[in-house]
Steps between C-alpha positions, in 0.01 A plus 500: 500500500591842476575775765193660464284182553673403753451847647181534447414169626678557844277799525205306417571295771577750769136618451372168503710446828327801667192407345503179665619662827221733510230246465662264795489784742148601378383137569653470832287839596827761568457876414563577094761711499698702222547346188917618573548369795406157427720559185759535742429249664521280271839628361651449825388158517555385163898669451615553934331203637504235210893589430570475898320166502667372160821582657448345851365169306828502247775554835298227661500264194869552446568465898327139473666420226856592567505539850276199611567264217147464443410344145407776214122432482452528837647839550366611218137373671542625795628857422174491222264371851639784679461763261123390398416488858678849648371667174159355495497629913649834403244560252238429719638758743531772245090421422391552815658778586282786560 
């Protein structure tokens, strides 16, 4: 694909992020509040929080790996468990905040 696409289809899906943010705190009954702050909101999350947690799970992976002699695949499993689970938790934290 080109530049542009691929621009224009990372935009696309930021809206369609804070689209989808904005209907999961309507449904759980919180406050609307400015179209911009749940933008930021979901910037943070999406390029602070998911980089953090990518780079916690990768250190960890590599730690089991080459520090523990644990085989590949499970490294690689259990750095993938903990990201899923500390980002699906985070998430949830950053919808119900007020």
């Amino acid at each position: 694909m080109s530049l542009v696409t691929d621009l224009l289809a990372g935009v696309a899906e930021f809206f369609a992020d804070v689209w989808v943010f904005r209907r999961q705190r309507q449904k759980r009954g919180h406050a609307t509040r400015d179209m911009a702050d749940d933008a930021m909101a979901v910037a943070r999350f999406d390029f602070v929080t998911a980089l953090w947690i990518a780079l916690v799970s990768v250190g960890l992976m590599f730690l089991l790996v080459f520090g523990f002699g644990v085989p590949v695949g499970w490294g690689v499993g259990i750095g993938i468990i903990v990201a899923a689970v500390w980002g699906y938790r985070r998430y949830s934290q950053v919808v119900r905040e007020e």
